[in-house]
TIMI-2910 file (N, C-alpha, C, CB; in pm, 1 decimal, decimal comma, always signed):
<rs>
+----------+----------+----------+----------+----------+----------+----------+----------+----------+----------+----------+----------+------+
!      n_x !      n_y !      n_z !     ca_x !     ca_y !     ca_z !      c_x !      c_y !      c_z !     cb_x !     cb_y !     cb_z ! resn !
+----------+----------+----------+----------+----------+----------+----------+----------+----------+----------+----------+----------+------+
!  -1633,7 !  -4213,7 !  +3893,8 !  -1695,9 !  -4121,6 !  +3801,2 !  -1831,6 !  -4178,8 !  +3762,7 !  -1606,2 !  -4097,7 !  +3675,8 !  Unk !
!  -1888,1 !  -4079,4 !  +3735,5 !  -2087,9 !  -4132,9 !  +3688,1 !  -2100,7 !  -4001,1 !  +3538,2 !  -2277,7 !  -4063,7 !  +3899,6 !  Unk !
!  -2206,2 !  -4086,1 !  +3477,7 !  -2230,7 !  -3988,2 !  +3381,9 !  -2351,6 !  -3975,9 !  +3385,5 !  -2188,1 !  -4007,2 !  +3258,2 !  Unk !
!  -2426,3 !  -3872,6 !  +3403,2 !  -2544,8 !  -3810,1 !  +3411,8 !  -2603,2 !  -3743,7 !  +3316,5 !  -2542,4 !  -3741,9 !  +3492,8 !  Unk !
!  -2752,1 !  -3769,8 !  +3325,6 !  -2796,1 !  -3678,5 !  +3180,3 !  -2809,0 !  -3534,5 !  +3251,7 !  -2974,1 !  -3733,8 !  +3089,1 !  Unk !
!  -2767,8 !  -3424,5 !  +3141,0 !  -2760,8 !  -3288,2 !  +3211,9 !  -2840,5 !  -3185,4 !  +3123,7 !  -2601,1 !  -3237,0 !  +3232,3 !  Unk !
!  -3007,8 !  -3162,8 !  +3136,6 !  -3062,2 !  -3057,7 !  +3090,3 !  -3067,8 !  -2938,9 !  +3197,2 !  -3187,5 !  -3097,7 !  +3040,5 !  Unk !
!  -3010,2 !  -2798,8 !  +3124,8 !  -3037,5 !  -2682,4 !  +3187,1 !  -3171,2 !  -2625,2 !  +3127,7 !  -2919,6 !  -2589,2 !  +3173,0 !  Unk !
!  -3223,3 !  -2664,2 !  +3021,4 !  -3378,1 !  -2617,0 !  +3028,0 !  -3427,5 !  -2690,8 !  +2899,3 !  -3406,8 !  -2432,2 !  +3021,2 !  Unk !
!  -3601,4 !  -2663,5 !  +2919,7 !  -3652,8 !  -2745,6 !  +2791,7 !  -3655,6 !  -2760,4 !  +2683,9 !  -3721,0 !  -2754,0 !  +2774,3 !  Unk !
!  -3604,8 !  -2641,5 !  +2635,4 !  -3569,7 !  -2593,6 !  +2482,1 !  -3410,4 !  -2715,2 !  +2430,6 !  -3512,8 !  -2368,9 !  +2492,1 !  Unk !
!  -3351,4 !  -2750,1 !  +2532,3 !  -3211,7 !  -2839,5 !  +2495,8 !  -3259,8 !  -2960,6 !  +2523,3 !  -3066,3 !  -2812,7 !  +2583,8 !  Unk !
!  -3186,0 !  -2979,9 !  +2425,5 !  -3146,8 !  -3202,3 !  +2484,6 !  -3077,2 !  -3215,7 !  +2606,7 !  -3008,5 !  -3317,4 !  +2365,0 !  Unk !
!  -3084,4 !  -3312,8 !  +2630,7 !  -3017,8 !  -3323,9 !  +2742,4 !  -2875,0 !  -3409,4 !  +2711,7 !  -3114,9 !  -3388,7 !  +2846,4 !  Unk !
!  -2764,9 !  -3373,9 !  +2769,8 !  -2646,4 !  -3328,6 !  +2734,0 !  -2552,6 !  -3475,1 !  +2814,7 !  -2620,6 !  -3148,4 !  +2795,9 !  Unk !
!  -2457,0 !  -3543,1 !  +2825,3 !  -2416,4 !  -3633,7 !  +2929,7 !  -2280,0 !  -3545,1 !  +3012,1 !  -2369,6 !  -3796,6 !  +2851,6 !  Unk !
!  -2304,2 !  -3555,2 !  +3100,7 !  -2194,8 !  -3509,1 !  +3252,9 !  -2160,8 !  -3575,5 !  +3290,2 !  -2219,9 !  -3453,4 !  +3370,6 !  Unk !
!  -2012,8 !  -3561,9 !  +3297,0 !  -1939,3 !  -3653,3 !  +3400,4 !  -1905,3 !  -3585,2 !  +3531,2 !  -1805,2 !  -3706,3 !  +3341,1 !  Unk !
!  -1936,6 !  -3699,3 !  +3618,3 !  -1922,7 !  -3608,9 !  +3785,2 !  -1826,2 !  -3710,6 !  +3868,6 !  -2109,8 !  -3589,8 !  +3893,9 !  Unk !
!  -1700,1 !  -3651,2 !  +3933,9 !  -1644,3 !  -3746,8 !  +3975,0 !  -1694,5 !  -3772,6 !  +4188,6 !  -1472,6 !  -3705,5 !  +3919,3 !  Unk !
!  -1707,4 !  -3867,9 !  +4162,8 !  -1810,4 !  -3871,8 !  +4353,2 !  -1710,0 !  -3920,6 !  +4412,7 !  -1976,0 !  -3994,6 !  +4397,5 !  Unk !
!  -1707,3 !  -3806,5 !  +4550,2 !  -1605,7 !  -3881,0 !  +4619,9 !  -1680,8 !  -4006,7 !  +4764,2 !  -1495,7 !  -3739,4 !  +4688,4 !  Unk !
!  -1597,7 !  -4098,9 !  +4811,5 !  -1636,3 !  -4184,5 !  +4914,2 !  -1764,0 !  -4241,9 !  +4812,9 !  -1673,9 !  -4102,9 !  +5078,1 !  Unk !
!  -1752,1 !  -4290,3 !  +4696,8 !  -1872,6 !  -4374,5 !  +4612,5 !  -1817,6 !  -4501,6 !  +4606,6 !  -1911,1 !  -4322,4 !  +4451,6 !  Unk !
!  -1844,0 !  -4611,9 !  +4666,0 !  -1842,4 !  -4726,6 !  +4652,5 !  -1914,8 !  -4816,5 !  +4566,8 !  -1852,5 !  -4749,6 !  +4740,3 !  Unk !
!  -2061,2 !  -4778,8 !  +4549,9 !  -2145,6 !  -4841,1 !  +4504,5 !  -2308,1 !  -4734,9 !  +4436,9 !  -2158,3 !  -4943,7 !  +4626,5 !  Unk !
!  -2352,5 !  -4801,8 !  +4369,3 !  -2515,8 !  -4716,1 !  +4336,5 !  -2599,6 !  -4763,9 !  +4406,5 !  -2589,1 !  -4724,2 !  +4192,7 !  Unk !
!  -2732,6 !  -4706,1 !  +4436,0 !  -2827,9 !  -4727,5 !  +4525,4 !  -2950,3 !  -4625,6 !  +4455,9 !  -2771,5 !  -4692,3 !  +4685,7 !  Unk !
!  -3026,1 !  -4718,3 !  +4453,8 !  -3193,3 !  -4595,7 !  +4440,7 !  -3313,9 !  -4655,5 !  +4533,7 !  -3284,9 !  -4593,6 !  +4238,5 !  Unk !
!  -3286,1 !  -4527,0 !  +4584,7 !  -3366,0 !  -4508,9 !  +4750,9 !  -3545,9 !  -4432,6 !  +4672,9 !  -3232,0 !  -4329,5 !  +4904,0 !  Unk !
!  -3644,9 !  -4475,2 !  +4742,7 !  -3765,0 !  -4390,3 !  +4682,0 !  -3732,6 !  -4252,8 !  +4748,5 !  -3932,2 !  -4451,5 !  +4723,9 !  Unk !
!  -3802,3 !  -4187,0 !  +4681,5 !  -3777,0 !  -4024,7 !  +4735,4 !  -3829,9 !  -3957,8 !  +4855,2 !  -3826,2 !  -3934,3 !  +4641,3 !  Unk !
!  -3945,4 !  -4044,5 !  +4914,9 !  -4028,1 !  -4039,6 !  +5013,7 !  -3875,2 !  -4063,6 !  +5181,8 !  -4176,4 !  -4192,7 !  +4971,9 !  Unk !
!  -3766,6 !  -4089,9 !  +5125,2 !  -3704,1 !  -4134,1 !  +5193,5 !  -3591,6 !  -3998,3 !  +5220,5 !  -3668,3 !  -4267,6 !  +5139,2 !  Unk !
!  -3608,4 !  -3923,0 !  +5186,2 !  -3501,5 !  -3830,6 !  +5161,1 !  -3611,1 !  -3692,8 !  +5262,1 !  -3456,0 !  -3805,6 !  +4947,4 !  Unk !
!  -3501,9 !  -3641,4 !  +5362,7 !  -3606,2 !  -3508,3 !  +5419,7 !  -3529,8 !  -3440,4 !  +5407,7 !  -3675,1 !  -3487,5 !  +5559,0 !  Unk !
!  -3565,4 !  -3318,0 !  +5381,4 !  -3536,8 !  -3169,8 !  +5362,9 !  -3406,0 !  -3161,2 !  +5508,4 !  -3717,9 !  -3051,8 !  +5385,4 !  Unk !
!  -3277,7 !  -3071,3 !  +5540,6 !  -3242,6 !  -3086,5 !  +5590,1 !  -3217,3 !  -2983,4 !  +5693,0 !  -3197,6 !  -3137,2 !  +5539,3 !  Unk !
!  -3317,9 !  -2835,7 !  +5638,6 !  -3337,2 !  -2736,3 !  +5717,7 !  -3220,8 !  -2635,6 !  +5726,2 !  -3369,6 !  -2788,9 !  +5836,7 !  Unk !
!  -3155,2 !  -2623,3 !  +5622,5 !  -3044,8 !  -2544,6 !  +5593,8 !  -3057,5 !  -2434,9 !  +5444,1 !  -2924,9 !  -2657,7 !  +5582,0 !  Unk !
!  -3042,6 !  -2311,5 !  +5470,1 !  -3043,2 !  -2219,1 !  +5381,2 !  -2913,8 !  -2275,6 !  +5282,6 !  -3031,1 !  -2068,5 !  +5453,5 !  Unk !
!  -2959,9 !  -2317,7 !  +5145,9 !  -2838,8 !  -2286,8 !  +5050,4 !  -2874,8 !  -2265,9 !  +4904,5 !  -2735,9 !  -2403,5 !  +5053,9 !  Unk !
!  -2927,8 !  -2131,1 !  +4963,1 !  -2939,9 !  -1994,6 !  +4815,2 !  -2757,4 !  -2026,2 !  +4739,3 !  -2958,0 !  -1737,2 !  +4915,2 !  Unk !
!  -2686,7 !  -2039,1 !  +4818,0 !  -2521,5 !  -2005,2 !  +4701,1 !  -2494,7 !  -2121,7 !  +4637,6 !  -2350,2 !  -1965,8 !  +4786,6 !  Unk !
!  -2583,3 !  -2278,3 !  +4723,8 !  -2590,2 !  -2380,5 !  +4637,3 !  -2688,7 !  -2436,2 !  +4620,6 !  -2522,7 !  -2457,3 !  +4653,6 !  Unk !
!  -2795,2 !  -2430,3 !  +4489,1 !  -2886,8 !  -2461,1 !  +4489,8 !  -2905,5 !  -2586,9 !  +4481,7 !  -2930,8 !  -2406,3 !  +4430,9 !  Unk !
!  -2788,4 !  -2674,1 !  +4410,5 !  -2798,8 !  -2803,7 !  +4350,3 !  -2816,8 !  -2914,3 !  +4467,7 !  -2667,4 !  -2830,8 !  +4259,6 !  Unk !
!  -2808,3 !  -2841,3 !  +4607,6 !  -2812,1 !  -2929,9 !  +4745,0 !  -2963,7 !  -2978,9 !  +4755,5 !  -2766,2 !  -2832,5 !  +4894,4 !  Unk !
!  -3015,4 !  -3111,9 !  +4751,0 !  -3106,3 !  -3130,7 !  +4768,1 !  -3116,0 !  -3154,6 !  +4919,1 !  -3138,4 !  -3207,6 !  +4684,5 !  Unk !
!  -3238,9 !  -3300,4 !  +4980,6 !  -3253,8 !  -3360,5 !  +5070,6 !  -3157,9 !  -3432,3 !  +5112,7 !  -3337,1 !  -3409,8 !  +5059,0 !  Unk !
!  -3154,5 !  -3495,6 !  +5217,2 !  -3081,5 !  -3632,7 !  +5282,3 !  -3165,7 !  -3686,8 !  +5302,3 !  -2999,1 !  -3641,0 !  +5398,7 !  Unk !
!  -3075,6 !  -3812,8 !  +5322,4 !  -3132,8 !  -3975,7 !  +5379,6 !  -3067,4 !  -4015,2 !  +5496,6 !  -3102,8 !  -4107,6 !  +5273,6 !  Unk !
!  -3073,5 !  -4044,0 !  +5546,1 !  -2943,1 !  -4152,9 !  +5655,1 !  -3037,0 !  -4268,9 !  +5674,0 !  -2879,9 !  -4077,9 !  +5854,6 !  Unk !
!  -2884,5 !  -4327,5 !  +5686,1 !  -2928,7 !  -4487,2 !  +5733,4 !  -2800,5 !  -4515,4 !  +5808,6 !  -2961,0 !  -4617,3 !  +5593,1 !  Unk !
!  -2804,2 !  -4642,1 !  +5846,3 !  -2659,1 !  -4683,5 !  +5974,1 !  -2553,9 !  -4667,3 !  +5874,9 !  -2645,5 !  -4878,0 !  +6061,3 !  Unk !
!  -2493,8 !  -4617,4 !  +5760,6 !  -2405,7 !  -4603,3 !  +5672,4 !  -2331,3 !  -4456,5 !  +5638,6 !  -2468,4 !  -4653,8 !  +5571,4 !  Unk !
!  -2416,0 !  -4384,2 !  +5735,2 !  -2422,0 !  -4213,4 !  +5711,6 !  -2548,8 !  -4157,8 !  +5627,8 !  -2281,1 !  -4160,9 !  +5619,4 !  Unk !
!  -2496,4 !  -4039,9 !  +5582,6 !  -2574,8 !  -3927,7 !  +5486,6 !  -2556,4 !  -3966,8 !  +5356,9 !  -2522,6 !  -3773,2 !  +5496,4 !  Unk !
!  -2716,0 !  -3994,3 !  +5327,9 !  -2675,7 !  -3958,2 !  +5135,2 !  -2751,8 !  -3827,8 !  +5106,7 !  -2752,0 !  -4100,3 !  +4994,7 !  Unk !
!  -2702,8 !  -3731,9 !  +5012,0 !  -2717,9 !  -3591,8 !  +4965,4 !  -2802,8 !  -3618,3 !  +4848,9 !  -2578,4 !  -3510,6 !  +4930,3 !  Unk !
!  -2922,5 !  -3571,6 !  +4797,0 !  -2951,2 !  -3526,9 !  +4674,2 !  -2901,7 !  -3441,4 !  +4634,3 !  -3045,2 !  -3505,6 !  +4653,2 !  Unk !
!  -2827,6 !  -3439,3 !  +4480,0 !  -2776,1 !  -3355,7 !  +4381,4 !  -2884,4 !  -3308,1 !  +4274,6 !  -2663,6 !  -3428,2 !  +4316,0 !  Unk !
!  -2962,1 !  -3181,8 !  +4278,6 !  -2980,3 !  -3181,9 !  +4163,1 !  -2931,2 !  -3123,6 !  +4044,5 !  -3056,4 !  -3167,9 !  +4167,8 !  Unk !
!  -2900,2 !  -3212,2 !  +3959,2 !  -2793,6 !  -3212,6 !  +3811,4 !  -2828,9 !  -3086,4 !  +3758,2 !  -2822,8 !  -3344,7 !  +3677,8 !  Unk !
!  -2905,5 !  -3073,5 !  +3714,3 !  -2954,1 !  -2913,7 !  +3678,0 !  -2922,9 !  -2802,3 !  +3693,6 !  -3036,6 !  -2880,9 !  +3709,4 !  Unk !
!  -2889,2 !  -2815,9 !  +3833,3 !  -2828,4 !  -2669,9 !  +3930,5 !  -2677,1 !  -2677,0 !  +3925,1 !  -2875,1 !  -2670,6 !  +4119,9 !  Unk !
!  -2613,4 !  -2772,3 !  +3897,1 !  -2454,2 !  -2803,2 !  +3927,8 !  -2365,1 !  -2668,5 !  +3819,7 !  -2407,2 !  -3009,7 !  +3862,7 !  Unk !
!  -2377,7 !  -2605,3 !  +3732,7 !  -2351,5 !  -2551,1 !  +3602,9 !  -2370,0 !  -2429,5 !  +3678,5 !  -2442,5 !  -2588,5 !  +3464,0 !  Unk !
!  -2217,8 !  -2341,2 !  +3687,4 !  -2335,4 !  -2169,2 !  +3687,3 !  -2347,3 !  -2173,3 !  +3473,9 !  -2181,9 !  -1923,0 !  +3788,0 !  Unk !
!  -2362,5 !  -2051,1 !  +3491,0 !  -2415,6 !  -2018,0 !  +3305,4 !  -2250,2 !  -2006,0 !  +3258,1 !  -2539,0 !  -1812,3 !  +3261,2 !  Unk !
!  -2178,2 !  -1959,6 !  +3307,4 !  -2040,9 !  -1959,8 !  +3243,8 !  -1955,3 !  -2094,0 !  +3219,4 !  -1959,5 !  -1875,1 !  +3328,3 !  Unk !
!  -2021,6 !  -2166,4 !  +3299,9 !  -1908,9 !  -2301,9 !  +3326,3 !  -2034,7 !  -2363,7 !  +3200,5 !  -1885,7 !  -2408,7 !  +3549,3 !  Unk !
!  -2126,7 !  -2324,2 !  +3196,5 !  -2267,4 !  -2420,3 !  +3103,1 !  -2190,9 !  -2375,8 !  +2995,9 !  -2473,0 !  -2369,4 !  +3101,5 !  Unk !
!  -2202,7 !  -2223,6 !  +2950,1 !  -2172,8 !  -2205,4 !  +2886,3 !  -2027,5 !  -2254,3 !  +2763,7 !  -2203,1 !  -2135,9 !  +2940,3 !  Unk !
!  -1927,3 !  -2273,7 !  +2845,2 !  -1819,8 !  -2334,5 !  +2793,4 !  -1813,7 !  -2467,8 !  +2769,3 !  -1730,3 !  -2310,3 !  +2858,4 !  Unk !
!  -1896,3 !  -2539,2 !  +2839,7 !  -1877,5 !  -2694,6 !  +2830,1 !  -1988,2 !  -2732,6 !  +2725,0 !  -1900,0 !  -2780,0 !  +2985,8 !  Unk !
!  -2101,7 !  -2670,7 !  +2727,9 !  -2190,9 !  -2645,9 !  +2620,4 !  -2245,7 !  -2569,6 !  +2508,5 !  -2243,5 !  -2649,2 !  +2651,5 !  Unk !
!  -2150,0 !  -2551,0 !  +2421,4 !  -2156,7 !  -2403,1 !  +2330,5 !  -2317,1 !  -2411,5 !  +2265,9 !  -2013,7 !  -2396,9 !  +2175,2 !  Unk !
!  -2395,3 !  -2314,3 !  +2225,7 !  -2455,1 !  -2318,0 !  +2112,7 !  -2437,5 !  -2152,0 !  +2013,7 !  -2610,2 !  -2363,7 !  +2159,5 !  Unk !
!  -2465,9 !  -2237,9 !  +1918,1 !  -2439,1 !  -2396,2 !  +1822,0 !  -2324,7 !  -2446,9 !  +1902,8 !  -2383,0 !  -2382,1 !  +1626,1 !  Unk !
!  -2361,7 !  -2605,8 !  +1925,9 !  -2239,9 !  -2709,2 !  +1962,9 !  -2130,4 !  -2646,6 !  +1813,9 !  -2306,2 !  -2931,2 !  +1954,1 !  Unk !
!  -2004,2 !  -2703,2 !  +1902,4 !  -1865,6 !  -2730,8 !  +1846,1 !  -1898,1 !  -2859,8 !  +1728,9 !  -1745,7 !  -2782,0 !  +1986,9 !  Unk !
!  -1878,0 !  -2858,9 !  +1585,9 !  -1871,7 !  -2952,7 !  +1524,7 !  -1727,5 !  -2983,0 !  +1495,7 !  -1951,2 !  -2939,3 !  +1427,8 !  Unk !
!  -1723,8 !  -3117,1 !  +1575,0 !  -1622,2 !  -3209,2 !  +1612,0 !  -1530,7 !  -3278,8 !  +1483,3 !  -1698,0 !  -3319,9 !  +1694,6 !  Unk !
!  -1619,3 !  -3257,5 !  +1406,3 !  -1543,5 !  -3289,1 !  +1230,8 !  -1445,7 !  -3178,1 !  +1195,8 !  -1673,4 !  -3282,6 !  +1082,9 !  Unk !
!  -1466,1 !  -3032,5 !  +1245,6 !  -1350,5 !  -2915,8 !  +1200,4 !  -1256,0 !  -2975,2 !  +1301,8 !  -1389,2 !  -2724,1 !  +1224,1 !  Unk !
!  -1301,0 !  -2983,9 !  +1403,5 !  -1145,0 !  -3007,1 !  +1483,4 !  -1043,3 !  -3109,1 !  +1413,4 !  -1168,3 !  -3076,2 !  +1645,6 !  Unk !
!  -1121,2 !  -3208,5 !  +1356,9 !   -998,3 !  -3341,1 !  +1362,5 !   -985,5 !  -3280,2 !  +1198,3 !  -1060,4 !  -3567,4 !  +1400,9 !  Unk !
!  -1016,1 !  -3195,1 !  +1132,0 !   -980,2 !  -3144,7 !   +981,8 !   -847,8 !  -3028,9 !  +1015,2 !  -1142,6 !  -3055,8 !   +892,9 !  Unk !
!   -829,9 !  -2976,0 !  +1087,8 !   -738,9 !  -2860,1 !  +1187,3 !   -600,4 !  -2926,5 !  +1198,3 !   -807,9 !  -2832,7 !  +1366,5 !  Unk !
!   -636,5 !  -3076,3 !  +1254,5 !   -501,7 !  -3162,9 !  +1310,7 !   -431,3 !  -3217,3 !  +1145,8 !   -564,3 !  -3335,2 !  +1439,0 !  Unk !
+----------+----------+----------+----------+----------+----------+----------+----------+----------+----------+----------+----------+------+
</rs>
């Protein structure tokens, strides 16, 4: 699992996401100059960035931004946020 900062636009803070990665062994930050476009239409997923390869396979850019449709944003991110003090007053 990784936690990512997650803004859907400029008007919000940016929010923390947890994303669980599969086949993740380790972190790595590659410069971006390293990553090429991979020549594939994906309008249904936008969040698909570039690749990289190296003798290890493919690494994918994610961009965090795009991962959320508005319904799934919507629920995991209310506004007004959920104040977390009524809940534990409820129990």
């Amino acid at each position: 699992m990784v936690l990512v900062h997650y803004r859907y636009d400029d008007a919000h803070p940016a929010q923390l996401l947890g994303l669980i990665l599969e086949q993740a062994t380790e972190t790595l930050r590659c410069p971006v100059a390293q990553f090429k476009a991979y020549g594939l239409d994906n309008r249904l997923s936008p969040y698909l960035g570039p690749v990289r390869e190296d003798e290890q396979g493919l690494l994918q850019w994610i961009h965090v931004q795009e991962l959320l449709s508005e319904p799934v944003r919507e629920l995991l991110y209310p506004v007004p946020p959920i104040d977390l003090d009524l809940l534990e007053d409820a129990s």
